[in-house]
N, C-alpha and C positions, 0 to 999 in steps of 0.2 A: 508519945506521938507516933503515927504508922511511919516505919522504915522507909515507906518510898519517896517521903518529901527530903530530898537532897538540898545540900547547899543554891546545887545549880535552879534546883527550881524554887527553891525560896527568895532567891536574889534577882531572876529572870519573870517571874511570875507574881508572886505572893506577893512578894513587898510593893511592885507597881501598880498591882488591882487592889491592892489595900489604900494605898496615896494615891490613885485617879476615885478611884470608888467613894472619894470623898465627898460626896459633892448634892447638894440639891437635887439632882433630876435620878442619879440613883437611889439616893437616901427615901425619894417618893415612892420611887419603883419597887422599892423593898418592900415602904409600910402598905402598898397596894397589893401587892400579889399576897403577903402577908393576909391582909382583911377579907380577902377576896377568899384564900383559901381556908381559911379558918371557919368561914360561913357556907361555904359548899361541902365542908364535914361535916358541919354540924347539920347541915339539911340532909346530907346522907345518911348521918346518925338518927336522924329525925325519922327519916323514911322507914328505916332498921327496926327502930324498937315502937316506933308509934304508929298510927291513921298516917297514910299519906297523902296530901291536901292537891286534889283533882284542878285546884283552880290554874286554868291554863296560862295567866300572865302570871302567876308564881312559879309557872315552869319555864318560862322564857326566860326569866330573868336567874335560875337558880343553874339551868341546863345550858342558855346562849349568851346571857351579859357575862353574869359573872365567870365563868370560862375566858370568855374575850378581855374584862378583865387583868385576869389571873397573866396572859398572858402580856397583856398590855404592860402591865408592872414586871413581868422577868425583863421583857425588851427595854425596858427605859433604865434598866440599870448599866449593859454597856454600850451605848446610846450616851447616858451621863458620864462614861470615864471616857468616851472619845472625845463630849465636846471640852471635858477639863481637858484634854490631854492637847488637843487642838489648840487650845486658849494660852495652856502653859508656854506651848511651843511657840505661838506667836509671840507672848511676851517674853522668849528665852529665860524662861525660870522651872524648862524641867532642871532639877536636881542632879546632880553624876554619882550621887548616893542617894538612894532614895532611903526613908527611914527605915532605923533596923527592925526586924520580925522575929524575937527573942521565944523560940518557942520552949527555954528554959521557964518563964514567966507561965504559971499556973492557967491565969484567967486568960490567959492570950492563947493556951491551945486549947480549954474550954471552948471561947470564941470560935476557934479554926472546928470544931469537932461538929458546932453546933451548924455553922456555915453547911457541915459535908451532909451531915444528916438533913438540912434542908434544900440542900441540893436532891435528894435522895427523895423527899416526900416532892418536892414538886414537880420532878418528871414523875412517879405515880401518881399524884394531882391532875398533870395535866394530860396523861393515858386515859385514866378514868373520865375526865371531862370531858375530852375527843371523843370518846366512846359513846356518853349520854346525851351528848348534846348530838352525834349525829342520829342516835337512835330515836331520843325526842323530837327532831323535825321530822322522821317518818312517824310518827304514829297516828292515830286517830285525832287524838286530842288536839296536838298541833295543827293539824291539815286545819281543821274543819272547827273548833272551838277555837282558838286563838285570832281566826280573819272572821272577821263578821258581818264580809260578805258572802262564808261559804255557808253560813246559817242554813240557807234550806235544803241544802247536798246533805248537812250532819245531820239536821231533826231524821230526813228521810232513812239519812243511813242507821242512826242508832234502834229504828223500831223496822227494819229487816232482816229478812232471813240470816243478812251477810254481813251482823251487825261484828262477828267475832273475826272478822276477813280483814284484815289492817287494808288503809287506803294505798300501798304502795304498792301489796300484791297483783292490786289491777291496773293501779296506775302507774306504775314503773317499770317492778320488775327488779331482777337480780342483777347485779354485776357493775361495773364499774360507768363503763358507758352508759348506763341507763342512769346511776346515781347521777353524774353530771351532767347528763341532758334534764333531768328531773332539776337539780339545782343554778341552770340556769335560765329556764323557763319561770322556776319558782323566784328570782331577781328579778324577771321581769314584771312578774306580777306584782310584788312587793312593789316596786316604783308606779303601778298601775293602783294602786291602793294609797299608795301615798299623796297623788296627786289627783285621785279621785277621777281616773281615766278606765276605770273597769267597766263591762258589759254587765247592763242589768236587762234580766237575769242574767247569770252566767249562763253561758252557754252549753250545752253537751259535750263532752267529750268523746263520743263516739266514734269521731273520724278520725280519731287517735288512740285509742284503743289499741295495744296489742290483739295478736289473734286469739281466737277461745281456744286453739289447741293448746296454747303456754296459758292463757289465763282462767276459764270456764275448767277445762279438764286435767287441771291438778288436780281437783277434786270431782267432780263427777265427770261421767263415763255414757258419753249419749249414744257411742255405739252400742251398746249394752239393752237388751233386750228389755224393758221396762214392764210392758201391758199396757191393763187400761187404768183411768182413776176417775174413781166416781167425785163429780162434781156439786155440792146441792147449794144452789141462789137464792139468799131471802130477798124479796121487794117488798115493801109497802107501799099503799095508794096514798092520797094526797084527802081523802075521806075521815071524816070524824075520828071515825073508829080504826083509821089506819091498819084497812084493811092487807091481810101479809098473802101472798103466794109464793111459791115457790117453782123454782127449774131444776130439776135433775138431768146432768149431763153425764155421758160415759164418753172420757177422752181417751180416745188414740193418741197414746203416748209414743208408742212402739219403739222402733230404733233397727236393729241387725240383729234378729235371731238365730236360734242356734244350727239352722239350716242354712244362713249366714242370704236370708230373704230378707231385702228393707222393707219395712212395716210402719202403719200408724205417720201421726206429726215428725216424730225427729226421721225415720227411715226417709220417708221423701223428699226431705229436706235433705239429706245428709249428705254432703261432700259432694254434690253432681249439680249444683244450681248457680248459675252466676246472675248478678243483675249490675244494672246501670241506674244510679239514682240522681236526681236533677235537683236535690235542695241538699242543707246538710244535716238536715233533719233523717235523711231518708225513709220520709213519708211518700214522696215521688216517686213511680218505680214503673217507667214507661215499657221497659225492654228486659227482657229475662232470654236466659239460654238454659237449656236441660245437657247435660251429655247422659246419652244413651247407654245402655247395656254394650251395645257393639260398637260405641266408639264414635256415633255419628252424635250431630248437634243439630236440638231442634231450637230456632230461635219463636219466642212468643214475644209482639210488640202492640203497643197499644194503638186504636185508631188514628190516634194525632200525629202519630211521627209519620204516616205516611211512608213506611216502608225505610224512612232516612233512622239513622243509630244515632242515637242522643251524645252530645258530649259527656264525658264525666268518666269518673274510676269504674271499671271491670272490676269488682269484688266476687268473691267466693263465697256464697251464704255461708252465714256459721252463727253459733247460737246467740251473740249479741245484736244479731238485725232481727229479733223475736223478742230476748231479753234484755232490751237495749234500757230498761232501768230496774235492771236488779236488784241492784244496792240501794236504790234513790228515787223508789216510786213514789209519787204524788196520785192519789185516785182525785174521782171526781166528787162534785158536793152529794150527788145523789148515790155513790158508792160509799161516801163516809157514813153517811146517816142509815143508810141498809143495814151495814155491816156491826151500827153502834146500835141497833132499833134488836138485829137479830141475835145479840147477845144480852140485852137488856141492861146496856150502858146507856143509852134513853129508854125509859120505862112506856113499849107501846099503848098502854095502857092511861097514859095521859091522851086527850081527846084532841086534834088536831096536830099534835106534835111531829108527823111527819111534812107536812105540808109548813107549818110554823116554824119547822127548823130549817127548813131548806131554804125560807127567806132570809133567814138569819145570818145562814150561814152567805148567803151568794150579794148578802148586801155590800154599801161602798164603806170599808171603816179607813182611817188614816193611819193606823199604825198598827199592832197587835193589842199594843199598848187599851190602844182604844176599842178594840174587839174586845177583849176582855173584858172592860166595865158595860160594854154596851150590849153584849149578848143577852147575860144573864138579865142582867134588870129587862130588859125589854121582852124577857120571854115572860117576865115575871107580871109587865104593865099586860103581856095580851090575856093572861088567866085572867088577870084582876078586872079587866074590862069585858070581857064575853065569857068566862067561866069563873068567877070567882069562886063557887064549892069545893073546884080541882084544889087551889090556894088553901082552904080549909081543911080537907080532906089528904090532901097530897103534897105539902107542900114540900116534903123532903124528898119525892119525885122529880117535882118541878127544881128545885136545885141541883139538883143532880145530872139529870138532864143539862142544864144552864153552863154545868162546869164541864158535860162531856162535850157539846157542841163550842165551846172554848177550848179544849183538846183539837176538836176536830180540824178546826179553823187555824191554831198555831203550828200544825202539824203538816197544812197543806198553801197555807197564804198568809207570803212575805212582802206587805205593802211597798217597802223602804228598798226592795231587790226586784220589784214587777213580776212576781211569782203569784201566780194565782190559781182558781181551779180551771184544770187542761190546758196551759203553757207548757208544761212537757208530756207530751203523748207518750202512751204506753203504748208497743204495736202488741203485744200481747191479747191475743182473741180480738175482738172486733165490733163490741157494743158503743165504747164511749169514744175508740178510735178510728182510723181505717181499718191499724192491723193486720188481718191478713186479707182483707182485701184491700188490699195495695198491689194484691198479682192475682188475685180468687175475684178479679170484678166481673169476670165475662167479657170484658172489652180486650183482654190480651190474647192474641191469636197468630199460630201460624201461618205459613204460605199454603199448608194444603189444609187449611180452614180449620183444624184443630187447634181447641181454648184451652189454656189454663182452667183446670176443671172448678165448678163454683155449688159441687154435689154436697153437702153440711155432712152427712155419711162419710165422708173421707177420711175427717177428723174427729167426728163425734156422733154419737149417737141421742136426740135428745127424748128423755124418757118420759120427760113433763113439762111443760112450758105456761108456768106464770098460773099454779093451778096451788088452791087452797086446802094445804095436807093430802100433798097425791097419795097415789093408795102404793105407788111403788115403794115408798119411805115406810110407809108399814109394813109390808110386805117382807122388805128387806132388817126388820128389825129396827127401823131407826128413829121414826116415832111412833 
């Protein structure tokens, strides 16, 4: 047995946590932390050498119960030798010997050896658990699979650009303060879910949002001279033959060139704009101020305020009042079916299908559940009744079709959270939203009559507009 266990401490220690330790509420405590830790090895061993199983309430319960658990059962062991020891004393039957601890006896320092080494594995048990388990409430899967209210934030987020972007780098943040403002917003929401007091939909976060300079440009760099990018728009008509044209754009992208001259979209935007927004959407955007090259400030406001400053936050434009859904865009019905028409995930080539999907997709269904059975057959019952040859001829079109406009639909409208199409505006360009005219309307104006300019040149140049295989796409090599 190791030299440092003395007389004093065997007689002081050992032998009183051996005769209180006797007792039901530790003897539980044991075989719990025991069962608890036995199975969060084995899932770790599990994770090690096998497939690790994505299902998000098998992570709650392997990374958050069983951890709490694990813990639960150390606490209840001296917990159980206070209230023996409580109890003894009440009934004056502690001992003035307590029984001997003979570590002559083989099995008895066995016992002791096996005590220290399981002291030994469950503070690394419960390091490692602290660790996953705090890691596991920031991740992805957590946030946004495990509440199933957050459904339409995670569909949006897993099929964007920023699907590799964990939810905490935008929504949190690094450091200590932030984790526990982060965990106790996220308590409140938990009791907000539990008693079915949450906002449907949920709301934006925008107006909490950290700034794009911590968040936006860890990774990109808008001061940075970009260029242009050529844009090209498929539409289809609403006509038999769903008919396609097309828009070629050339965006000013610009930023701060190397003459250090702001250029393009991000240059005139950048760092020198402030506004005043009146909803918390900020779609509203009555009052804007420019600071000048020389340091003066031009204010541009809309007719209605009559010269008075709206209440509300002074903000700094930055790149989330443009990319205000980055992570978590929703398009609209008529952008799904374009974008699924011009890649030939609806086959244009079925006869109505633009005009037929768009009904589909924009009808009343009660749940996904029920969008799913009812798309496809009912795309199925319109061939069969006004084209049945397509059905003959194409039927593995017409399924296909069936199953991408059932993509489309569970990917943008969550009956069950009142998420639908155009509940969250994109201010991004300016077709399905305001956008950027939310300040480019012509109605915001200075005191010496100068507008907010509303020139389409400023930002883009457009090469072709809604024209069937323009000749610049040739031109350019592209069809």
């Amino acid at each position: 047995m190791p030299i440092f266990l003395s007389l004093r401490f065997r007689e002081h220690w050992v032998r009183p946590a051996l005769f209180f330790g006797n007792n039901p509420i530790s003897l539980a405590g044991g075989a719990i932390t025991t069962a608890a830790g036995v199975t969060m090895i084995g899932n770790w061993l599990m994770e090690v050498f096998a497939r690790p199983n994505n299902n998000p309430y098998l992570g709650i319960i392997f990374n958050l119960i069983l951890p709490a658990l694990f813990v639960l059962g150390l606490a209840l062991i001296p917990v159980g030798i206070y209230v023996r020891h409580r109890a003894l004393q009440k009934a004056g039957k502690i001992p003035a010997v307590y029984p001997k601890v003979d570590f002559n006896d083989r099995i008895f320092r066995h016992g002791v050896d096996i005590v220290l080494v399981a002291t030994i594995i469950n503070f690394v048990v419960v390091s490692m658990a602290s660790y996953r388990g705090a890691a596991y409430m920031d991740s992805p899967q957590f946030c946004g699979a495990s509440c199933h209210v957050m459904q339409p934030e995670y569909t949006a987020y897993k099929i964007s650009p920023h699907s590799h972007v964990t939810c905490v780098d935008c929504h949190i943040g690094s450091g200590a303060e932030s984790y526990f403002a982060a965990k106790v917003d996220g308590t409140k929401q938990l009791v907000e879910v539990a008693f079915k007091r949450y906002p449907t939909p949920i709301p934006s976060p925008v107006m909490n949002l950290r700034p794009a300079r911590i968040i936006c440009e860890g990774c990109h760099t808008p001061a940075k001279f970009v260029g242009e990018k050529l844009l090209v728009k498929s539409a289809f008509a609403d006509d038999e033959q769903n008919t396609e044209t097309q828009s070629v754009i050339v965006l000013h992208l610009g930023g701060l060139d190397g003459l250090s001259h702001l250029t393009g979209i991000h240059g005139v935007h950048l760092g020198h704009i402030e506004y005043i927004a009146t909803d918390t959407s900020r779609t509203n955007i009555p009052w804007v101020a420019k600071q000048n090259a020389d340091g003066s400030e031009t204010v541009f406001a809309a007719s209605s305020l009559n010269g008075a400053v709206p209440q509300g936050q002074r903000r700094l434009m930055d790149c989330i009042d443009c990319h205000n859904r980055a992570a978590h865009t929703f398009v609209t019905a008529e952008e799904a079916i374009n974008q699924a028409m011009a890649v030939g995930a609806v086959s244009p080539s079925l006869p109505w299908i633009h005009k037929e999907g768009l009904v589909l997709l924009k009808a009343s269904y009660a749940s996904q559940a029920d969008a799913n059975a009812k798309i496809p057959a009912q795309l199925e019952a319109f061939y069969r009744s006004s084209n049945p040859e397509v059905l003959a001829t194409k039927a593995d079109l017409v399924q296909a079709a069936g199953k991408q406009l059932v993509t489309l639909y569970s990917e943008n409208v969550f009956p069950d959270m009142k998420v639908t199409w155009g509940t969250h505006p994109n201010h991004i360009g300016h077709m399905s939203y305001p956008g950027c005219f939310r300040c480019h309307d012509g109605d915001h104006t200075a005191k010496d009559g100068a507008s907010i300019p509303q020139d389409c040149a400023v930002c883009h140049n457009l090469l072709s507009v809604d024209e069937s295989k323009p000749k610049v796409l040739s031109d350019l090599g592209i069809q």
